[in-house]
C-alpha positions in Angstrom: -26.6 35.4 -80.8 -23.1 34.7 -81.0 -21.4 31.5 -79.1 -19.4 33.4 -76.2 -22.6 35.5 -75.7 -24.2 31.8 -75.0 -21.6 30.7 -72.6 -21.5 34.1 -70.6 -24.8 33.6 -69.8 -24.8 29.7 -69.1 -22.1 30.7 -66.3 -24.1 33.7 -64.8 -26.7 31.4 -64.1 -28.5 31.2 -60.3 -27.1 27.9 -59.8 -23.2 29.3 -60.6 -24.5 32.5 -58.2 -25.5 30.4 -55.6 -22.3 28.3 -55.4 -20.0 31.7 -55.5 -22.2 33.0 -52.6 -21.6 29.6 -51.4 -17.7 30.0 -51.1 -17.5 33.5 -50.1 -20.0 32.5 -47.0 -18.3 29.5 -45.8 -14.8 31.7 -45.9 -16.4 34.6 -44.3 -17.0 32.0 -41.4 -13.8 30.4 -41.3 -12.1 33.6 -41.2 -15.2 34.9 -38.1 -14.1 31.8 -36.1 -10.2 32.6 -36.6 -9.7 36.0 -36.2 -12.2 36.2 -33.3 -10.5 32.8 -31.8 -13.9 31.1 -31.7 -11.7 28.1 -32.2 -8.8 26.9 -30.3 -5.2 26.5 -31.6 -5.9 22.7 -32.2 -8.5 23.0 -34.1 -7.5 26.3 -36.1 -4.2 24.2 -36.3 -6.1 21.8 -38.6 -7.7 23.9 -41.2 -4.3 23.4 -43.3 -4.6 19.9 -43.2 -7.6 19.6 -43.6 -7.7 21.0 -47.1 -4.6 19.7 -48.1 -6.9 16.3 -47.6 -10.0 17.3 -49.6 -7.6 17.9 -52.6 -5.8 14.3 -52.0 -9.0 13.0 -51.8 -10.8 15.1 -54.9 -8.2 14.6 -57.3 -7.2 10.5 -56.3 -11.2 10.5 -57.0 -10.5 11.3 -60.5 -8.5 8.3 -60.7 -10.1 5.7 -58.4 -13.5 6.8 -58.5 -14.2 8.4 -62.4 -11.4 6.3 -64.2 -11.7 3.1 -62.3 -7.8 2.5 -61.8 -6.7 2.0 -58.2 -4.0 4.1 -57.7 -1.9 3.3 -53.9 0.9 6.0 -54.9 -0.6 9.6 -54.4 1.4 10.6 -51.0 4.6 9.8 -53.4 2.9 12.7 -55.8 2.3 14.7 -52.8 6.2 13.8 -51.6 7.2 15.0 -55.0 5.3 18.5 -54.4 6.1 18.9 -51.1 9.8 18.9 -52.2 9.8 20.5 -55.0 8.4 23.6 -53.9 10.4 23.4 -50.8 13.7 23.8 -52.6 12.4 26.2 -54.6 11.4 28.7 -51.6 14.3 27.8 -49.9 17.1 28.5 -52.7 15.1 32.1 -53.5 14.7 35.5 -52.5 11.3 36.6 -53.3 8.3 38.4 -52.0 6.4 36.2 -50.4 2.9 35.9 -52.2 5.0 35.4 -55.5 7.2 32.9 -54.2 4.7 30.9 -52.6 2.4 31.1 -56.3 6.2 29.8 -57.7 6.3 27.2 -55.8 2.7 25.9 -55.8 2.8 25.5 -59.7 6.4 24.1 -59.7 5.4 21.9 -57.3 2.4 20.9 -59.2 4.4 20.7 -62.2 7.3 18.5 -60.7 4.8 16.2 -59.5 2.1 16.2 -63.3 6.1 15.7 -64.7 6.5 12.0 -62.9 2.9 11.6 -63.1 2.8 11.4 -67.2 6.1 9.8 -67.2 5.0 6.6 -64.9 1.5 6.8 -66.6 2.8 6.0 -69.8 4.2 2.7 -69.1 1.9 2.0 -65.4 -1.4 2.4 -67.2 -1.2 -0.1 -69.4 -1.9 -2.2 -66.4 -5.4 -2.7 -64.2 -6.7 -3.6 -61.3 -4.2 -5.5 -58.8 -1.0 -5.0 -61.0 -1.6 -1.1 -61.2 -2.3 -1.4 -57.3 1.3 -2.7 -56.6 3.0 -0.9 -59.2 1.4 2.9 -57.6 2.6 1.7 -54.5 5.7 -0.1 -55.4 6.5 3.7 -57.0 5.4 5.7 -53.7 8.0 4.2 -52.0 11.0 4.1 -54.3 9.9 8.1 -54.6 10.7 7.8 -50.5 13.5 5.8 -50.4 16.0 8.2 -54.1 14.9 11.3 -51.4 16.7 9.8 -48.5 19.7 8.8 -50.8 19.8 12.2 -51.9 21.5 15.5 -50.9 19.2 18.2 -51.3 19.8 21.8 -51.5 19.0 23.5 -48.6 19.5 27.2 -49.6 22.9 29.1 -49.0 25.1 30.3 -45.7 26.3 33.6 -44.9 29.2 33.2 -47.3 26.9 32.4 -50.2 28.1 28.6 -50.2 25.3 25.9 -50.8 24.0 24.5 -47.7 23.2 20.5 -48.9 21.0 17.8 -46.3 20.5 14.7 -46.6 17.4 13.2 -47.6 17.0 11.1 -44.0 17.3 14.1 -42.0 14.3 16.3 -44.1 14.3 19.7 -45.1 13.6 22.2 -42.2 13.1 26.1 -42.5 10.7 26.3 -44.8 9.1 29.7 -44.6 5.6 29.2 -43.5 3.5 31.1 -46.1 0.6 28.6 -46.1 -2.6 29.4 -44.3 -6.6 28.3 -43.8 -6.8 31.2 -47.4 -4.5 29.6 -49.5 -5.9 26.7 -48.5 -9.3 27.1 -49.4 -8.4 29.1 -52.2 -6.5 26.1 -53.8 -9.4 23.5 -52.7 -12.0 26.0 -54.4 -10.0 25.7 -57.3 -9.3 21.9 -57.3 -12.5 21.3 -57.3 -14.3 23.7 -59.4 -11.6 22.2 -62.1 -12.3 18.4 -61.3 -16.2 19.1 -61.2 -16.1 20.5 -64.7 -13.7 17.8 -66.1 -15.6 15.5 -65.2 -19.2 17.5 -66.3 -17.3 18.0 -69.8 -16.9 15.5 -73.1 -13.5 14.5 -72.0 -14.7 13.4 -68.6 -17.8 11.4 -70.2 -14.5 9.7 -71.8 -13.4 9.1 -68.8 -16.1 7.8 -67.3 -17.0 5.3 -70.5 -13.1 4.2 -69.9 -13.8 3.0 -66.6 -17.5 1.7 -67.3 -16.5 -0.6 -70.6 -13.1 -0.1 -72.0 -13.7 -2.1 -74.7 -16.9 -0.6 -75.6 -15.0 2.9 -75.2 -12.1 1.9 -77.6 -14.5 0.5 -80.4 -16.3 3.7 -80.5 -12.6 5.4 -81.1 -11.9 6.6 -77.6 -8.3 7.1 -77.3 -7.8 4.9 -73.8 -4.2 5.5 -72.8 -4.9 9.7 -73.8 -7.2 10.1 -71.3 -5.7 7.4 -68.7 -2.7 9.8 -68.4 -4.5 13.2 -68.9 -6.7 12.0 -65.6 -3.5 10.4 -64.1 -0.7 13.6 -65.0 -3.8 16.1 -63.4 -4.7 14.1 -60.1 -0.7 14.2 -60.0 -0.7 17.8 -60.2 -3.1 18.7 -57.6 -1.3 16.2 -55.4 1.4 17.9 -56.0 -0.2 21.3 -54.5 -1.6 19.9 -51.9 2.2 18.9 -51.1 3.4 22.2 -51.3 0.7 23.5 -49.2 1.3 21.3 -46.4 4.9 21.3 -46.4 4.8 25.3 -46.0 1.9 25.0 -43.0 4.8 22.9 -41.2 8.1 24.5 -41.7 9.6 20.7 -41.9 9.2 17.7 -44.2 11.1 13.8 -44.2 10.9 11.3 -46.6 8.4 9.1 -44.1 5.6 11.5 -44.0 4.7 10.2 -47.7 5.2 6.5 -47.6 2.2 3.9 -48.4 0.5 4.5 -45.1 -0.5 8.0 -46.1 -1.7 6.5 -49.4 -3.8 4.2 -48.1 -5.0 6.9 -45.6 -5.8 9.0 -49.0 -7.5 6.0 -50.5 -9.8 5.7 -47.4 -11.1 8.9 -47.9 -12.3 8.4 -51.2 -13.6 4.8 -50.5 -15.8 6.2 -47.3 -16.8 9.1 -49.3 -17.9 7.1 -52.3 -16.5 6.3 -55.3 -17.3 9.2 -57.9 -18.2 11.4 -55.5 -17.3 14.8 -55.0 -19.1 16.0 -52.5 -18.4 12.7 -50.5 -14.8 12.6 -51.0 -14.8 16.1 -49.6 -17.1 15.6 -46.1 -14.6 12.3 -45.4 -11.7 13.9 -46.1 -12.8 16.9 -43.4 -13.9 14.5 -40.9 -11.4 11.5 -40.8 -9.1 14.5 -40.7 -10.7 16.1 -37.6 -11.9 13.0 -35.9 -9.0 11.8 -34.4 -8.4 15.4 -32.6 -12.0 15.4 -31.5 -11.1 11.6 -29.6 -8.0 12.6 -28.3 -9.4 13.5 -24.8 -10.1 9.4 -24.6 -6.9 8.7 -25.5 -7.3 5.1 -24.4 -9.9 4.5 -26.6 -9.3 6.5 -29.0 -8.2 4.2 -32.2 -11.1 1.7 -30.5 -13.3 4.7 -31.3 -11.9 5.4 -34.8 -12.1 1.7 -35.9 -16.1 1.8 -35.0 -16.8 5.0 -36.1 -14.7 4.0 -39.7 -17.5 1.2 -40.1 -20.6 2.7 -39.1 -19.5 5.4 -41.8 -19.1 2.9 -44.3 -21.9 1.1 -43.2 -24.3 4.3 -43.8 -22.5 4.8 -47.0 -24.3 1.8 -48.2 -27.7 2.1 -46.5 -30.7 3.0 -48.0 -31.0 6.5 -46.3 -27.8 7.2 -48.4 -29.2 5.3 -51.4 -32.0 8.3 -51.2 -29.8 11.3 -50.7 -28.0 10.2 -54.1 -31.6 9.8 -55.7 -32.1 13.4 -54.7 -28.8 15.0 -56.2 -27.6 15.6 -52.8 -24.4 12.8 -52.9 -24.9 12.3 -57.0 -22.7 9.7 -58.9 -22.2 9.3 -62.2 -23.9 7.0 -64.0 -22.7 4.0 -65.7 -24.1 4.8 -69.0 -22.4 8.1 -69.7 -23.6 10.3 -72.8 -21.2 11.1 -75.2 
């Protein structure tokens, strides 16, 4: 039996079916409980969002939680993206599923660019220094685009229309929606999951469990620091696009280091290494603050406890048995390679 006749099989398995049945479900629902308007404009209003966050939080996982570098600059990524993809929409004259497919995978591409060119130099750190030097990058990405003129598209008289980087880009088409959305989390993730099931993320995993150890058995460190680095860029990058088209309007101070930090907390309550965890925090610190809004006195009172008891349950032992049983699975430190 030949090799490809192996592999077709190993991916028709009832697992794979499962998952695919999986997907198609949970759309089927989202799109019963938006074209019948089971849910309200707020919350329908939050679907974007919502999966712009999962992949934030899935691919800065790759980073922070399977390479074991804190990273503090992945809204300046995302900034990157969102730009990117904006001046590209707004500067052509295309239909609009190809345009919006343009501008997704230049936006991803723009932002992968400056993710392999600060890796090079920024990995060669750990811990703390990487920390500052992320976020010392996030916001000198925040502060060139207010500096900047940016092309805005062109007027009547075919003359470039140019705005400055304080006053954000406005106009943008507003292509983005709860299926591209989920179409581009399906795909982050699927992606990610097998990266990290595959020999180069066992590397990965052995970089951030002994690097030493990794390096003496002939891993190439810095290779697979920037591959993990230039990808989690790239999906940032997406997630940029995607957001800034679900908006219409983007400025320089949507992406500075509080939105990291907000990115970082999603993997952190999630678990770090997790997936699936990264994935349920990311959906509800995203809807949580919506849901307290009728209290609005209380509301970041409300936030703040509910932040700890997540974390708290994070590390209980109920938790410690739903990773024992696959549900919430981490990797394991000794990784097989």
């Amino acid at each position: 039996m030949s090799t490809n006749t192996k592999q077709n099989k190993n991916i028709f398995t009832l697992k794979n079916l499962l998952v695919l049945a999986g997907i198609i479900a949970i759309y089927l629902i989202l799109t019963a409980l938006v074209e019948f308007n089971i849910l309200n404009r707020q919350f329908s209003a939050l679907l974007v969002p919502v999966g712009a966050n999962i992949i934030l939080a899935v691919s800065l996982n790759l980073v922070t939680g399977f390479l074991g570098e804190l990273s503090l600059g992945h809204a300046g990524f995302m900034g990157i993206g969102a730009y990117a993809g904006a001046i590209l929409t707004l500067n052509m004259n295309l239909p609009k599923i190809p345009e919006f497919i343009l501008a997704i995978i230049f936006g991803g591409l723009v932002a992968a660019l400056f993710g392999f060119l600060i890796g090079v130099p920024v990995l060669r750190l750990r811990g703390d220094y990487l920390a500052i030097v992320t976020l010392a990058f996030g916001e000198i990405i925040r502060s060139i685009i207010n500096s900047l003129s940016i092309p805005a598209g062109v007027d009547a008289a075919g003359k470039l229309i140019l705005k400055k980087g304080t006053m954000g880009l406005s106009g943008i088409p507003t292509y983005a929606n709860y299926t591209w959305v989920y179409v581009a989390v399906v795909i982050t993730i699927v992606v990610i999951v097998n990266l990290v099931n595959s020999r180069h993320g066992r590397m990965i995993c052995s970089i951030r469990d002994n690097r030493i150890a990794a390096e003496s058995i002939g891993i190439r460190v810095s290779k697979f620091k920037i591959m993990a680095f230039s990808l989690a860029a790239f999906f940032a990058g997406v997630a940029g696009v995607i957001y800034g088209h679900s908006i219409s309007i983007i400025k320089p101070g949507d992406y500075d280091y509080n939105r990291s930090i907000n990115i970082l907390v999603f993997v952190v309550l999630g678990g770090m290494g997790s997936i699936k965890g990264s994935v349920i925090a990311a959906i509800i610190l995203t809807v949580l603050p919506e849901v307290l809004r009728p209290i609005q006195e209380y509301r970041m009172l409300m936030y703040a406890v509910l932040l700890i008891a997540m974390m708290l349950f994070n590390h209980s032992s109920i938790m410690a048995r739903l990773q024992e049983s696959g549900m919430f699975k981490k990797t394991s430190k000794l990784q097989k390679l």
